[in-house]
N, CA, C and O atoms as CSV, one atom per row, in Angstrom:
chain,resi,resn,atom,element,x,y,z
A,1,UNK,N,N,16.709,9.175,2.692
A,1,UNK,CA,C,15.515,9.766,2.122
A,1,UNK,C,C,14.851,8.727,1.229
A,1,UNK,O,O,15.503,8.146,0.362
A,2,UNK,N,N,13.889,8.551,1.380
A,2,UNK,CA,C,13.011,7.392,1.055
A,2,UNK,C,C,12.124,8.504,0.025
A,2,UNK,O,O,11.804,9.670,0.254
A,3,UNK,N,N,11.815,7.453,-1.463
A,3,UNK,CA,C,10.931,8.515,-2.428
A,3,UNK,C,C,9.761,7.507,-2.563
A,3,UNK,O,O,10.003,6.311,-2.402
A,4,UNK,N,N,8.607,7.892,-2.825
A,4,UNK,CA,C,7.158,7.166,-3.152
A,4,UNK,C,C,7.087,6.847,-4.885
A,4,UNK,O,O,7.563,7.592,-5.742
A,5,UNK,N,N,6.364,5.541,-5.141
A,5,UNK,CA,C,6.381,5.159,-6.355
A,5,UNK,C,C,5.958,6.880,-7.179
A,5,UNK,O,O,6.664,6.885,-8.187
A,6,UNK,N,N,5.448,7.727,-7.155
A,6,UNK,CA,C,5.089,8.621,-7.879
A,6,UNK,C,C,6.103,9.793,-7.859
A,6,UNK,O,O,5.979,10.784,-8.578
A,7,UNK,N,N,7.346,9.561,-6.777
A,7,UNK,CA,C,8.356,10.294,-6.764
A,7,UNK,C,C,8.475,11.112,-5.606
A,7,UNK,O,O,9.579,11.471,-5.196
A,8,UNK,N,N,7.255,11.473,-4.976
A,8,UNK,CA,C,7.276,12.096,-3.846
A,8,UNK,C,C,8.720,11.943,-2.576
A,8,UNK,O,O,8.826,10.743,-2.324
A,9,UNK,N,N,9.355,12.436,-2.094
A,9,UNK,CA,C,10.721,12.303,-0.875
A,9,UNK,C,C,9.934,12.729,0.253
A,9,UNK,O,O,8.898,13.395,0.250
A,10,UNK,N,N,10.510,12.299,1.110
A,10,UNK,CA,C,10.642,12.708,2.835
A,10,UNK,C,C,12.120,12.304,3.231
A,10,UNK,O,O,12.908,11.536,2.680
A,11,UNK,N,N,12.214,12.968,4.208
A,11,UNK,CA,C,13.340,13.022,5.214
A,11,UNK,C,C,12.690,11.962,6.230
A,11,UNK,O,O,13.565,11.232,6.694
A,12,UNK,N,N,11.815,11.764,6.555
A,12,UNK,CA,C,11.101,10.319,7.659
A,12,UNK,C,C,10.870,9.381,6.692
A,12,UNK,O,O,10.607,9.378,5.490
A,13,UNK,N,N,11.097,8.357,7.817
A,13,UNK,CA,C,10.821,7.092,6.634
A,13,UNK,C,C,9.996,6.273,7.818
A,13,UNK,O,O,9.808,6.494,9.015
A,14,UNK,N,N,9.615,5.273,6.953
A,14,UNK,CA,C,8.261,4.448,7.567
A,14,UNK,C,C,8.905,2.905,7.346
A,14,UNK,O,O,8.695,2.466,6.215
A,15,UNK,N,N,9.541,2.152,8.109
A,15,UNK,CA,C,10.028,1.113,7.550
A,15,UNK,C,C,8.924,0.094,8.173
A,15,UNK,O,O,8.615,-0.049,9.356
A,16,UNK,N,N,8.303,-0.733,6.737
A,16,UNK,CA,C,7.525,-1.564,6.754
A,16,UNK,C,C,7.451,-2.950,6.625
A,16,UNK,O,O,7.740,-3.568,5.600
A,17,UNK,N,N,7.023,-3.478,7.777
A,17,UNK,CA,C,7.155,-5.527,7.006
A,17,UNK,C,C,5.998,-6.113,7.024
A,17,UNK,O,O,5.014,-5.775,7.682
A,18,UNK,N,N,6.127,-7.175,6.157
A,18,UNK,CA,C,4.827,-7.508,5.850
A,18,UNK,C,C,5.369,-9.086,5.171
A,18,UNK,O,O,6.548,-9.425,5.071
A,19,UNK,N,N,3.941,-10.056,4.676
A,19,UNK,CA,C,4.041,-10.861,3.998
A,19,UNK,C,C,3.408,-10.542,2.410
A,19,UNK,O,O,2.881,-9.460,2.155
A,20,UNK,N,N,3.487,-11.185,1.816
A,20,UNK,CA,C,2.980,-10.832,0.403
A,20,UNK,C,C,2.938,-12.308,-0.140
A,20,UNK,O,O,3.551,-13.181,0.474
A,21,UNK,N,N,2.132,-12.645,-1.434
A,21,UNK,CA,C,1.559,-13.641,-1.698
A,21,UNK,C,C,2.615,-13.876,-3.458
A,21,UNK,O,O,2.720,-13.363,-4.572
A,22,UNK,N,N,2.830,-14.313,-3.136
A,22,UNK,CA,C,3.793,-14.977,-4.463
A,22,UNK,C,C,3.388,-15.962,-5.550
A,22,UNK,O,O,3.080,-17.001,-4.965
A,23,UNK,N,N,3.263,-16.095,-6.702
A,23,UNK,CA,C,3.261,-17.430,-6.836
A,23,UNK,C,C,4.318,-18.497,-7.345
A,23,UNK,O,O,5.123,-17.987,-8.124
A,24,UNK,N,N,4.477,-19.543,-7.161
A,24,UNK,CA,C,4.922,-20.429,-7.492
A,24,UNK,C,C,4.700,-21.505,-8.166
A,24,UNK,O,O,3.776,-22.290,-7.955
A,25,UNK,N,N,5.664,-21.608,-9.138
A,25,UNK,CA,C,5.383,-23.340,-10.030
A,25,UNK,C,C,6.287,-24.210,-9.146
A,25,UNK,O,O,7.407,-24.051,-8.660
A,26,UNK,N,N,5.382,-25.182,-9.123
A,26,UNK,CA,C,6.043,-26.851,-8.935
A,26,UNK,C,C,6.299,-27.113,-10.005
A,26,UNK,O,O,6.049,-26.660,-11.122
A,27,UNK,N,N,7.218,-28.472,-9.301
A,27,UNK,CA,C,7.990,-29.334,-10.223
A,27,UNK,C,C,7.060,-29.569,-11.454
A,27,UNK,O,O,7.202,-29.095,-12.581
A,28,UNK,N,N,6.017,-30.456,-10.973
A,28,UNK,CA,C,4.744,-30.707,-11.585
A,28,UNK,C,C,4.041,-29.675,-12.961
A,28,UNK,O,O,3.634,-30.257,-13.967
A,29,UNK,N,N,3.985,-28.531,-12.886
A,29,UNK,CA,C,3.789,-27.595,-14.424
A,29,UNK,C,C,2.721,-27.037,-13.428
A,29,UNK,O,O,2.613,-25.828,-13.631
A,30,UNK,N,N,1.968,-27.422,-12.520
A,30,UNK,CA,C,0.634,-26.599,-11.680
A,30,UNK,C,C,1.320,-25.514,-10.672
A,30,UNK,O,O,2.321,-25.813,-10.021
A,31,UNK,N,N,0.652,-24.124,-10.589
A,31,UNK,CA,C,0.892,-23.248,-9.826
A,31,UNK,C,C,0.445,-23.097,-8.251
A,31,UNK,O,O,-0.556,-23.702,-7.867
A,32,UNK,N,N,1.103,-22.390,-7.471
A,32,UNK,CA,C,0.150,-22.581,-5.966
A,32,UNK,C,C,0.970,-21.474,-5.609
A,32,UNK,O,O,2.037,-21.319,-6.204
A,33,UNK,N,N,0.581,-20.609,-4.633
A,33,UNK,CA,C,0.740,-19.492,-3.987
A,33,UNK,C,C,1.735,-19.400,-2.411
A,33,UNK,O,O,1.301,-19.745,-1.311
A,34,UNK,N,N,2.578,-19.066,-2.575
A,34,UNK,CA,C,3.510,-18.909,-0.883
A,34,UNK,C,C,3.130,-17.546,-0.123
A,34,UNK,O,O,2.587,-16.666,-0.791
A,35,UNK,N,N,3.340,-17.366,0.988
A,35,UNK,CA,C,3.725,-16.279,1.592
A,35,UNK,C,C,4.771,-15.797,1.931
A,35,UNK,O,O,5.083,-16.190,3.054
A,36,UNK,N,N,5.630,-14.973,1.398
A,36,UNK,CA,C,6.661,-14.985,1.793
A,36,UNK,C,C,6.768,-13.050,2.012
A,36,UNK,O,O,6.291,-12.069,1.442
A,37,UNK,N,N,7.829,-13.355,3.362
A,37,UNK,CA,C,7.979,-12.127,4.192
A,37,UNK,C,C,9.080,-10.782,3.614
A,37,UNK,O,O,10.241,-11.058,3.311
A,38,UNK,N,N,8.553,-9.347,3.515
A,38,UNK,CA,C,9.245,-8.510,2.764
A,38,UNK,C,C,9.415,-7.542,3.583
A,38,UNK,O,O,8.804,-7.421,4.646
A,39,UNK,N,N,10.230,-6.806,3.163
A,39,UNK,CA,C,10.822,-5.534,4.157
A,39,UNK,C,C,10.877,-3.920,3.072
A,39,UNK,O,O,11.317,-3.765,1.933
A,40,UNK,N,N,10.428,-3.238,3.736
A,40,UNK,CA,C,10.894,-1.841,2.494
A,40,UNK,C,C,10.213,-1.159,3.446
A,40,UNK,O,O,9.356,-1.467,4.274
A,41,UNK,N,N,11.092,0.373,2.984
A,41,UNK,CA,C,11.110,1.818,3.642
A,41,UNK,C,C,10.267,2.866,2.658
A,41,UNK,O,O,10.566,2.987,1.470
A,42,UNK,N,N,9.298,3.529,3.214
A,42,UNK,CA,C,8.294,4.169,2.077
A,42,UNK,C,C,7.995,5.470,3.388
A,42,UNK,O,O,7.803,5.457,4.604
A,43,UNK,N,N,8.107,6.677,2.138
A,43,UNK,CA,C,8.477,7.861,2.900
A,43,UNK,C,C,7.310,8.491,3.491
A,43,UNK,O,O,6.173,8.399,3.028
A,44,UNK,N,N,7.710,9.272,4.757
A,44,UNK,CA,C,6.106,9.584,5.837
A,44,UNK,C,C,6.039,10.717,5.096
A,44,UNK,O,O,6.943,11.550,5.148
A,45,UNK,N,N,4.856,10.885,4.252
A,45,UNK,CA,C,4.129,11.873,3.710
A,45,UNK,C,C,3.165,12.589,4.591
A,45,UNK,O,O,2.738,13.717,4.347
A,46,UNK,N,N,2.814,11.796,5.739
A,46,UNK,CA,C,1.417,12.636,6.875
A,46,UNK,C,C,0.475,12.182,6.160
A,46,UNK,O,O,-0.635,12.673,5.954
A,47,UNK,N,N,0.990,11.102,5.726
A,47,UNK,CA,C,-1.042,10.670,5.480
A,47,UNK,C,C,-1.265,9.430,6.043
A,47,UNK,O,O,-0.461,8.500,5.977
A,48,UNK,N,N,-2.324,9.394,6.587
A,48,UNK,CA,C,-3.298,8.495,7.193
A,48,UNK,C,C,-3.215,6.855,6.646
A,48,UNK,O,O,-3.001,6.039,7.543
A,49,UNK,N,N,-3.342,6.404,5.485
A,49,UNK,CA,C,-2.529,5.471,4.881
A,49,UNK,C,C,-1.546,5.177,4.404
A,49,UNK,O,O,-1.087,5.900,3.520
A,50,UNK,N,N,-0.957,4.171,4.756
A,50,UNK,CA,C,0.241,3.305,4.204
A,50,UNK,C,C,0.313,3.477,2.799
A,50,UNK,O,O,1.317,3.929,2.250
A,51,UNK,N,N,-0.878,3.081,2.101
A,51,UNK,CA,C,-0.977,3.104,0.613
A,51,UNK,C,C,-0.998,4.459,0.019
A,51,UNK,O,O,-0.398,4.757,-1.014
A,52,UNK,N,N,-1.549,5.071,0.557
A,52,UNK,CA,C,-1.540,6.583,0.600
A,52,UNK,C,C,0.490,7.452,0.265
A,52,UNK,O,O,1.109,7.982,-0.657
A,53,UNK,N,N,0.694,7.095,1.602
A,53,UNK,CA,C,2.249,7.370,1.695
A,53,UNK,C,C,3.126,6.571,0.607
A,53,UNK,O,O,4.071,7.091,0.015
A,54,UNK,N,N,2.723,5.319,0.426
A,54,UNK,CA,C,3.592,4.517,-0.731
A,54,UNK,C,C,3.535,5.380,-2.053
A,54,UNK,O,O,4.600,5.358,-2.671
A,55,UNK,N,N,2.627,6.063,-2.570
A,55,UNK,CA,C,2.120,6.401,-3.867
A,55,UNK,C,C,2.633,7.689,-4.146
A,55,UNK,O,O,3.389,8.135,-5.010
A,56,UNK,N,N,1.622,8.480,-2.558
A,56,UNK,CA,C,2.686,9.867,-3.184
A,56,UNK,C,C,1.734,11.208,-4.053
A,56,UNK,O,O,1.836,12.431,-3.950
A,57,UNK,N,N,0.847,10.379,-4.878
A,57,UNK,CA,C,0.061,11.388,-5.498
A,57,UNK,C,C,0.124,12.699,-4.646
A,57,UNK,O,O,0.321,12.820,-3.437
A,58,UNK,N,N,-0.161,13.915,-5.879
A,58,UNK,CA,C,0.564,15.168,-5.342
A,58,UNK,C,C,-0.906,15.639,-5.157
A,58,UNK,O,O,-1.011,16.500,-4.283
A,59,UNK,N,N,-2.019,15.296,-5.744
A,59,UNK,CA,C,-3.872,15.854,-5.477
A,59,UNK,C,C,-4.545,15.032,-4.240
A,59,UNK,O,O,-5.737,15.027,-3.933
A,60,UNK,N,N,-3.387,14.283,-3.561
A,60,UNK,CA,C,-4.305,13.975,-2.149
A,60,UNK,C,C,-5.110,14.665,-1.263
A,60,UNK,O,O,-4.625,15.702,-0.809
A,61,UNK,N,N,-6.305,14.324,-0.876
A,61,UNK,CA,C,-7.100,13.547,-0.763
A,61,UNK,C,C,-7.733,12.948,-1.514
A,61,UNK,O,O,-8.136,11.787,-1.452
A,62,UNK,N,N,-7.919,14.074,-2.637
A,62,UNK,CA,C,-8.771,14.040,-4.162
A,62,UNK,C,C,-8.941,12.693,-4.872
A,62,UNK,O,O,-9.937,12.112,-5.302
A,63,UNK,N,N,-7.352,12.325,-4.846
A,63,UNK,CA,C,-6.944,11.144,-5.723
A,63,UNK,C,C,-7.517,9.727,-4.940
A,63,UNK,O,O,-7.118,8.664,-5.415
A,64,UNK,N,N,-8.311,9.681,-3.919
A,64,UNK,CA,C,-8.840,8.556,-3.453
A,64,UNK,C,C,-10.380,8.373,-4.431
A,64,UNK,O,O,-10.747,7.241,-4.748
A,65,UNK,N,N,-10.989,9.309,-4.741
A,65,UNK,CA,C,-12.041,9.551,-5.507
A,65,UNK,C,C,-12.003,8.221,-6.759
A,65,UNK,O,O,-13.040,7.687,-7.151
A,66,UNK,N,N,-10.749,7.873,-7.217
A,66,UNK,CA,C,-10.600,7.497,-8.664
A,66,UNK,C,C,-9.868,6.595,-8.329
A,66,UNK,O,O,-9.907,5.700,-9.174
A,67,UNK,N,N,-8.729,6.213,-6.915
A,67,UNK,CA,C,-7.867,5.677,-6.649
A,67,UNK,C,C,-8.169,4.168,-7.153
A,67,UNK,O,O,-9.359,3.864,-7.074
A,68,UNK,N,N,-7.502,3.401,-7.540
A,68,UNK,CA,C,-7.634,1.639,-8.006
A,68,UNK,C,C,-7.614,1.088,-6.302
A,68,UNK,O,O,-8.249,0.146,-5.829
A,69,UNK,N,N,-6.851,1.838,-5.739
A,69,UNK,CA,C,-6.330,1.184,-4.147
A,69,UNK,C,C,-7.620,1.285,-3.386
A,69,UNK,O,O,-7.906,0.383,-2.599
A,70,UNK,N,N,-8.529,2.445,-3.577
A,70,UNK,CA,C,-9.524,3.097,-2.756
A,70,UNK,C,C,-10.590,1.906,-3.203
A,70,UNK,O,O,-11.165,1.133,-2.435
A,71,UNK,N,N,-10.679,1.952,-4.360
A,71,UNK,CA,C,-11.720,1.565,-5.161
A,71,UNK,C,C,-12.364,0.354,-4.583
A,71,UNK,O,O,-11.479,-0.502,-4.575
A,72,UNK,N,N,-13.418,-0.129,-4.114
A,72,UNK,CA,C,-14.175,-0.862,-3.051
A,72,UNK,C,C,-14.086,-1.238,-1.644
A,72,UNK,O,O,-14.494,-2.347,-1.299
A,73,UNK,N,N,-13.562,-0.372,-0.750
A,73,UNK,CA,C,-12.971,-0.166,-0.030
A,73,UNK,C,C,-14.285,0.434,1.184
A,73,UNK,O,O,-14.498,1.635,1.014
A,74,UNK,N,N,-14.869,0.006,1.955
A,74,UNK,CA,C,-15.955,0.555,2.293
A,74,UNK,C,C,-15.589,1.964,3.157
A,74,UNK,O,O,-14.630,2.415,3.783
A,75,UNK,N,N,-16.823,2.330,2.829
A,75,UNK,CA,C,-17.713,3.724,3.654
A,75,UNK,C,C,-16.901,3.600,5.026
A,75,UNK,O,O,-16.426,2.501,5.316
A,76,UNK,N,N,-16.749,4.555,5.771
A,76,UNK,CA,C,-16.834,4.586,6.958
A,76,UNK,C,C,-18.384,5.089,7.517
A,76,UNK,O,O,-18.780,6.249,7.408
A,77,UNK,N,N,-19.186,3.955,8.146
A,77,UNK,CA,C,-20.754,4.533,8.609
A,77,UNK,C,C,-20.287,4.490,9.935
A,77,UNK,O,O,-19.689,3.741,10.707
A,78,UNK,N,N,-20.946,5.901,9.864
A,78,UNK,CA,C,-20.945,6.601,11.722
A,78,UNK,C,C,-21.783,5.893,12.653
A,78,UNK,O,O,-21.646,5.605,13.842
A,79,UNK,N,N,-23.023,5.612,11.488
A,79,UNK,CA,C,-24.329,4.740,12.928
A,79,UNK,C,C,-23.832,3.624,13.061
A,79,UNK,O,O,-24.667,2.839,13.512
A,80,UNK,N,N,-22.852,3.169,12.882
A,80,UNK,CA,C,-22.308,1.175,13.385
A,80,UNK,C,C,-21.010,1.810,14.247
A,80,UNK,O,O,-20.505,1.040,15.064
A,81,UNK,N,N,-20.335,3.388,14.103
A,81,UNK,CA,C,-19.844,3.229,15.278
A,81,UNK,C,C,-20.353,3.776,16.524
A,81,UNK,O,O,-19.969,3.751,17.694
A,82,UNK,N,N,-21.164,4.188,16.012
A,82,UNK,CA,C,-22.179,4.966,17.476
A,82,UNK,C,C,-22.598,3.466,18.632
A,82,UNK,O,O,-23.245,3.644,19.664
């Protein structure tokens, strides 16, 4: 049973991989950025996003309104998929 950062459980789990952006110091004292590859299990809530399911919020859909994750995230416009 896999729980969402906000605490939410499921009995399904969603096992996810991905890269993620790190940073790193050199020897040198200057910083620069790796990619390096991660693995984690984040529980199937039935929602439509990944980020969505990671989180968990219990006022979903609502909570996309205010969400930091949502937040510039474009429109879906119907006339560009027509």
């Amino acid at each position: 049973m896999a729980k969402s950062l906000q605490g939410a459980s499921s009995d399904k789990v969603i096992h996810v991989k991905g890269f993620m952006a790190c940073p790193v110091q050199k020897p040198d004292g200057t910083w620069t950025v790796e990619k390096r590859p991660y693995e984690e299990d984040i529980p199937d809530l039935g929602r439509a996003e990944l980020t969505c399911n990671q989180c968990g919020w219990s006022t979903y859909p609502e909570c996309k309104e205010w969400c930091r994750a949502w937040c510039g995230r474009p429109k879906s416009n119907k006339k560009s998929q027509e």
